[in-house]
C-alpha positions as CSV (number, residue, x, y, z in Angstrom):
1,X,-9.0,29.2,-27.8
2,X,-11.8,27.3,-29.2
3,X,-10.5,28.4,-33.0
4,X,-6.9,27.3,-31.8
5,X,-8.1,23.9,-30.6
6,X,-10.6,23.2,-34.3
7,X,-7.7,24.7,-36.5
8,X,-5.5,21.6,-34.2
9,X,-8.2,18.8,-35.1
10,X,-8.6,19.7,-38.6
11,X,-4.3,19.7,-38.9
12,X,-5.1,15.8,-37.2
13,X,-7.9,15.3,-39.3
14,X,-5.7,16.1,-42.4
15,X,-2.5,13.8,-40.9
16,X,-4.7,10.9,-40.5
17,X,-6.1,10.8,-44.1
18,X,-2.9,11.5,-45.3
19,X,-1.4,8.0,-42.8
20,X,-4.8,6.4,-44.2
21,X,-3.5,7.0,-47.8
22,X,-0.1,6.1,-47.2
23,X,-1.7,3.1,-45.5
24,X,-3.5,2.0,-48.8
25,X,-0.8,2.9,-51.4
26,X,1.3,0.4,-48.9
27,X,-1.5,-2.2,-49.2
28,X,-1.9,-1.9,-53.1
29,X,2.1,-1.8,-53.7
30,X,2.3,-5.1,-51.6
31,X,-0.7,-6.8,-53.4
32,X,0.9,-5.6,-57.0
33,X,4.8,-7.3,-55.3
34,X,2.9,-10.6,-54.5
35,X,1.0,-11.0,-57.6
36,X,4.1,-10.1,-59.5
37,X,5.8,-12.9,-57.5
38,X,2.7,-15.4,-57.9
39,X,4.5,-17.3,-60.2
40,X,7.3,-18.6,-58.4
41,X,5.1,-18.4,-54.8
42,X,2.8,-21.1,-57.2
43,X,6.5,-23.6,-57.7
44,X,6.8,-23.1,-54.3
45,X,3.6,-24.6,-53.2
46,X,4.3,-27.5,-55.9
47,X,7.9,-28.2,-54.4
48,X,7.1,-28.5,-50.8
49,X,4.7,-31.7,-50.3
50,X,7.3,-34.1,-51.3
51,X,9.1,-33.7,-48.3
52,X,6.2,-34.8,-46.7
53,X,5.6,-37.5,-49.0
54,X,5.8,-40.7,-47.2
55,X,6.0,-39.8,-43.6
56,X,3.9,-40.8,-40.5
57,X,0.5,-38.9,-40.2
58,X,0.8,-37.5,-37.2
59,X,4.2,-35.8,-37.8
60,X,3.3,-34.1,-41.1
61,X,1.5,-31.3,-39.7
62,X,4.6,-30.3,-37.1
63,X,6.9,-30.9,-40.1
64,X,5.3,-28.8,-42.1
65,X,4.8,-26.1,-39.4
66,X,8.8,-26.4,-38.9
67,X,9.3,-25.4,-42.4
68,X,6.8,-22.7,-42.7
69,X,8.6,-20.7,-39.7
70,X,12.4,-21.6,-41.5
71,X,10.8,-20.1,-44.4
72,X,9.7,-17.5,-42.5
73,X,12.9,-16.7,-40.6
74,X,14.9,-17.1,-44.3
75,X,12.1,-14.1,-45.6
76,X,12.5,-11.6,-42.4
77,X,15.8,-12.0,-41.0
78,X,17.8,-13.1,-43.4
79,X,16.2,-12.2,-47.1
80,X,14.8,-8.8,-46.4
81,X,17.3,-7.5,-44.8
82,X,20.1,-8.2,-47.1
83,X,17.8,-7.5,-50.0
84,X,17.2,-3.8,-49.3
85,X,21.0,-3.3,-48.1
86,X,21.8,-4.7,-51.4
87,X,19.6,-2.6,-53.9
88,X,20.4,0.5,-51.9
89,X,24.2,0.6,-51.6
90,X,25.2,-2.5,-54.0
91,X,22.4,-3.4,-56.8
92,X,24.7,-4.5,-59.3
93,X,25.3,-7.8,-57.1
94,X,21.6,-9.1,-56.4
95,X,21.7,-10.7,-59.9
96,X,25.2,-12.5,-59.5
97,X,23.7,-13.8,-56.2
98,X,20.2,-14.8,-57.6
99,X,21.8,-16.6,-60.5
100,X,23.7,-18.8,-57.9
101,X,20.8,-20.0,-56.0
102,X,19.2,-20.9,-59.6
103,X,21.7,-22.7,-60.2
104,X,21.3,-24.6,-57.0
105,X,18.1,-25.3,-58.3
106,X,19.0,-26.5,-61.2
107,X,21.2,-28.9,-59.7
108,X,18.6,-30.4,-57.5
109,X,15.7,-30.3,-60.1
110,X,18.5,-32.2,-62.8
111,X,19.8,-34.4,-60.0
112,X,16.1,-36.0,-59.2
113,X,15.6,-36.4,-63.1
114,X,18.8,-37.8,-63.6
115,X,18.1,-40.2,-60.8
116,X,14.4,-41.7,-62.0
117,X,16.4,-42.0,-65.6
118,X,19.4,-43.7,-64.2
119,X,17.2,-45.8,-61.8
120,X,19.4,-44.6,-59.0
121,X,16.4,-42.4,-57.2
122,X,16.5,-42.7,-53.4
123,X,13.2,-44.8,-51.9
124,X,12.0,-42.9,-49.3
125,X,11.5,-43.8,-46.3
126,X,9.2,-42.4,-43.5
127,X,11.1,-40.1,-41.2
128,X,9.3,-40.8,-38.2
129,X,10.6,-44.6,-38.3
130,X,13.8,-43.7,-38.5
131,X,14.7,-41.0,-35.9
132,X,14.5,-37.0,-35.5
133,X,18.1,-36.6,-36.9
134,X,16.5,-38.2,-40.4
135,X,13.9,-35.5,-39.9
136,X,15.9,-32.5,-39.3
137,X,17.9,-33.4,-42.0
138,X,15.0,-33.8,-44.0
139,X,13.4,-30.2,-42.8
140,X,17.0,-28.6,-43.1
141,X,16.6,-29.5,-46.3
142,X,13.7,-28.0,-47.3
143,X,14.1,-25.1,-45.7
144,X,17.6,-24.3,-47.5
145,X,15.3,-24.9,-51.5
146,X,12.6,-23.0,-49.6
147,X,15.4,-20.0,-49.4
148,X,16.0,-20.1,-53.1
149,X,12.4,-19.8,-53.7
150,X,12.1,-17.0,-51.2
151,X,15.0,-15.1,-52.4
152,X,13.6,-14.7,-55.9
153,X,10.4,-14.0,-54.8
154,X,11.3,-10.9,-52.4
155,X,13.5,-9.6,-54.8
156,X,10.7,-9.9,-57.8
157,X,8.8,-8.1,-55.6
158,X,11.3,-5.6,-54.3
159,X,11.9,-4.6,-58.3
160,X,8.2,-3.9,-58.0
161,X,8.3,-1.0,-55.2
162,X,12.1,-0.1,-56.1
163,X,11.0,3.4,-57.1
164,X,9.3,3.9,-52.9
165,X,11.5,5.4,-50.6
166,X,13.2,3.0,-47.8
167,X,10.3,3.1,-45.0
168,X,7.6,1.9,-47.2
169,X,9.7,-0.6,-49.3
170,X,10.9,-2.5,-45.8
171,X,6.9,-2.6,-44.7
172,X,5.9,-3.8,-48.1
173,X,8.2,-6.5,-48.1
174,X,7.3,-7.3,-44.5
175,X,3.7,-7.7,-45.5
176,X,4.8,-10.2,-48.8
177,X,7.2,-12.1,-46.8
178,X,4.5,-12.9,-44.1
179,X,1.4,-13.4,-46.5
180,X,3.4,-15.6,-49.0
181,X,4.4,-17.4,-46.2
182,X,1.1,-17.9,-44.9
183,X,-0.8,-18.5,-48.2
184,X,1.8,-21.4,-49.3
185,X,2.0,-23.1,-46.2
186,X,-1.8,-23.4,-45.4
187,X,-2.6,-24.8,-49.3
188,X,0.2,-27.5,-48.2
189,X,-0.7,-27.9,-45.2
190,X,-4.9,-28.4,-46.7
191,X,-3.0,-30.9,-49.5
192,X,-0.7,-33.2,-47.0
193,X,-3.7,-33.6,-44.9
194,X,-6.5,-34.1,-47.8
195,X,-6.2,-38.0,-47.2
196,X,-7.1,-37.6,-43.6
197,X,-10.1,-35.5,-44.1
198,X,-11.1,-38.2,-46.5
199,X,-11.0,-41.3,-44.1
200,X,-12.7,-39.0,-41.9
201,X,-15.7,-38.4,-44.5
202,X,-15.6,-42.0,-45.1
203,X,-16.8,-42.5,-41.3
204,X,-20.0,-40.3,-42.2
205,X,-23.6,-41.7,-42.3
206,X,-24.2,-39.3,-45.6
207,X,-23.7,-41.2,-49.1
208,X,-22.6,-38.3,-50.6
209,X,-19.8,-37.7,-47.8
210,X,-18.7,-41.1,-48.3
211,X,-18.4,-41.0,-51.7
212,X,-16.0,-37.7,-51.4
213,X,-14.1,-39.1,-48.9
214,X,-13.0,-42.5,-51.1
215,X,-12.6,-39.9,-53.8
216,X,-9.8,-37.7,-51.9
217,X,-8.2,-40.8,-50.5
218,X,-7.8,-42.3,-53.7
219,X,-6.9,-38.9,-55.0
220,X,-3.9,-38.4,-52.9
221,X,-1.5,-40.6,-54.0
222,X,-2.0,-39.5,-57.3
223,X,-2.0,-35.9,-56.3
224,X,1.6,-36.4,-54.4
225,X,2.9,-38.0,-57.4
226,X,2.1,-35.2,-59.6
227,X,2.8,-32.4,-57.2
228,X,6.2,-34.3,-57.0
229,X,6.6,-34.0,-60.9
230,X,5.4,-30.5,-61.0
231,X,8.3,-29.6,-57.8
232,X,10.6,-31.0,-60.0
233,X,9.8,-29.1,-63.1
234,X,9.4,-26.2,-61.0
235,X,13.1,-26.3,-59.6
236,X,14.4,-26.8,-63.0
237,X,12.2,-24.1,-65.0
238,X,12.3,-21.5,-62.3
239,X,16.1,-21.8,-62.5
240,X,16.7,-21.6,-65.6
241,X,14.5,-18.5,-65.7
242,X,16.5,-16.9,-63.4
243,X,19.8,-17.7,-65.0
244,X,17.9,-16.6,-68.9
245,X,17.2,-13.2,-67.5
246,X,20.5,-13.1,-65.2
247,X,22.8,-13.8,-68.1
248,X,20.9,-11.1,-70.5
249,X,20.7,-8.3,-67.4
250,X,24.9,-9.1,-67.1
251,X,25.6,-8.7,-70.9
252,X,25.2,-12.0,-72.9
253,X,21.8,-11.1,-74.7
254,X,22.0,-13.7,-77.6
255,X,20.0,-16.5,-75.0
256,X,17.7,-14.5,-74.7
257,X,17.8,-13.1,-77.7
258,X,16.7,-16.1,-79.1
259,X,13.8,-17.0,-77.1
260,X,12.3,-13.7,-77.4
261,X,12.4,-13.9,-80.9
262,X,10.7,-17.2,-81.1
263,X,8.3,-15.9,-78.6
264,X,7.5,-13.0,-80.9
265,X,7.0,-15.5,-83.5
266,X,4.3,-17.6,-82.1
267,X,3.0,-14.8,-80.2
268,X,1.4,-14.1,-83.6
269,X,-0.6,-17.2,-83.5
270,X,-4.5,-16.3,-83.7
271,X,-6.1,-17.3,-80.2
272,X,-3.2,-19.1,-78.9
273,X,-0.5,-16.6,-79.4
274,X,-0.1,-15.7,-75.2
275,X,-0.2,-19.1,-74.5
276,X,2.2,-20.2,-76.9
277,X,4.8,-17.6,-76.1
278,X,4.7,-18.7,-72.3
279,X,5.0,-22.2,-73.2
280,X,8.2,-21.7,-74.9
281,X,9.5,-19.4,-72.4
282,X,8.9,-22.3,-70.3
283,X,10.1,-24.8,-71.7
284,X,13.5,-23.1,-73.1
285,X,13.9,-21.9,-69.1
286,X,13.4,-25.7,-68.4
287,X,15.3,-26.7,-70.9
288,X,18.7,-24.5,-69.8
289,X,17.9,-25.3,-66.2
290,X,18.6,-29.3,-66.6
291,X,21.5,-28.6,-69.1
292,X,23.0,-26.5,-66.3
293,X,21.9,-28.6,-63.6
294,X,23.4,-31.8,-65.1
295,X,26.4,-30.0,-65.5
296,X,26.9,-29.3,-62.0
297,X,25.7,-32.9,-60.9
298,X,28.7,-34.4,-63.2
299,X,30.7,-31.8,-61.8
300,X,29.8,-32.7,-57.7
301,X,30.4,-36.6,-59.3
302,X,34.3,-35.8,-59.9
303,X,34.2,-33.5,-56.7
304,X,35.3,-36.0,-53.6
305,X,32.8,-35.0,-50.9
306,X,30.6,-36.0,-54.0
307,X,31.8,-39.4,-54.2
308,X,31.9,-39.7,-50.2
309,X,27.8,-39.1,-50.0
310,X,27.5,-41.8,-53.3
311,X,29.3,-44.6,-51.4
312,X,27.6,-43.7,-47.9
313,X,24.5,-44.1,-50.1
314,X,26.1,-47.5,-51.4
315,X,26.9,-49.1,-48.1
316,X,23.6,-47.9,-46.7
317,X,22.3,-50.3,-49.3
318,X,24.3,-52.8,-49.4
319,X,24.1,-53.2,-45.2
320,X,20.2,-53.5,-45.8
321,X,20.6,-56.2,-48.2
């Protein structure tokens, strides 16, 4: 009896290493996924603060908390779901999809640009003084271009497990969506609220603390300003990425074509080469996303529920003049 019962641990000694193992090539996939992802998780982080920008204090926090579970809820229940259905019974169709968010993006990304050009670009006001439904619209928002983002980075990191069987693939993805999630919502959180950790080091006896805190509170309009530039860029290049690779993967190889072969060339370069080659990747993404987007603002121009919202925007003008 006593061999039976050792011969029983040692076959639960062996399951557990083997769950233990299974445990850590799960953790390793899903650290390779997100860092294949870091990329667009990076535009993500970039995009978000400006729909902060502006707003009352105290609501930026619970603003950005609201978007963080939206973009949470888009991953889990909406996202991961349909992505694995997709690549197991239908893959053909996750790049026809992913190229029509990207060019979503493109049109927001072209429309802002198009707007500080023109000198048409909204002034924003403060949500909190002008009611919750200015709010949700705001958070509905960015919780609908947080979806793009999210969309292409669960499927850049389901192409990065595709070869593991179901199980481990919808636990990998778990584990991205929720860590993505978490790590780009607490850097924004940390950069909406840098101002107010500044005043607050401003109220220190220490010289040194003061000093900091003048230095972040004068840093943050600048910082907002940028990381609104940088959102902007982001929308545009990450779309146009997308729609580079999409239009190659469906059968028209001669756009990308031709910025592989330039990135070849200046790949070449002695010390610079890497760097050069992802610059012009880049900026010929960037480039393609604000042709494409402009397109498609021109297009929602002629459209008339695209006229409608310009003359709501007219008479909300003109009525506070």
């Amino acid at each position: 009896m006593s061999a039976g019962l050792f011969a029983l641990l040692d076959d639960v000694a062996v399951l557990a290493k083997l769950a233990a193992a299974s445990v850590d090539d799960i953790g390793a996939a899903a650290g390779r996924a997100t860092a294949k992802a870091a990329g667009v998780v990076i535009d993500d982080t970039a995009v978000t603060p400006q729909y902060v920008h502006g707003i009352a204090a105290e609501r930026e926090l619970p603003i950005i908390k609201r978007i963080a579970i939206g973009s949470l809820r888009n991953k889990i229940l909406f996202i991961l779901p349909a992505a694995l259905l997709l690549s197991q019974f239908v893959p053909w169709l996750l790049t026809p999809i992913l190229m029509l968010g990207a060019t979503y993006l493109c049109y927001e990304g072209a429309e802002k640009v198009l707007g500080r050009l023109l000198g048409h670009e909204a002034h924003d006001v403060p949500a909190a003084t002008v009611g919750p439904d200015a709010e949700r619209f705001m958070v509905t928002g960015a919780i609908r271009t947080d979806f793009i983002l999210s969309a292409e980075i669960m499927v850049i990191a389901l192409n990065e497990v595709a070869a593991e069987s179901f199980l481990p693939r919808l636990i990998i993805l778990f584990v991205v969506a929720v860590v993505i999630t978490v790590a780009v919502y607490g850097v924004v959180a940390g950069i909406v609220k840098m101002d107010d950790i500044g005043l607050s080091l401003t109220q220190r006896s220490s010289g040194f603390a003061k000093k900091v805190g003048h230095g972040l509170v004068n840093a943050m309009p600048r910082l907002l300003s940028a990381l609104s530039v940088v959102g902007t860029v982001a929308m545009l290049w990450v779309g146009g990425h997308i729609l580079l690779l999409g239009t190659d993967t469906l059968g028209w190889h001669a756009p990308y074509g031709l910025v592989h072969d330039v990135e070849e060339w200046v790949r070449h370069v002695s010390g610079v080469g890497g760097a050069l080659a992802w610059l012009v990747n880049t900026a010929a993404s960037a480039v393609i996303g604000f042709a494409v987007g402009a397109v498609v603002v021109a297009v929602m121009q002629v459209l008339p529920f695209g006229r409608k919202d310009n003359d709501k925007g007219k008479d909300k003008h003109a009525t506070k003049a």
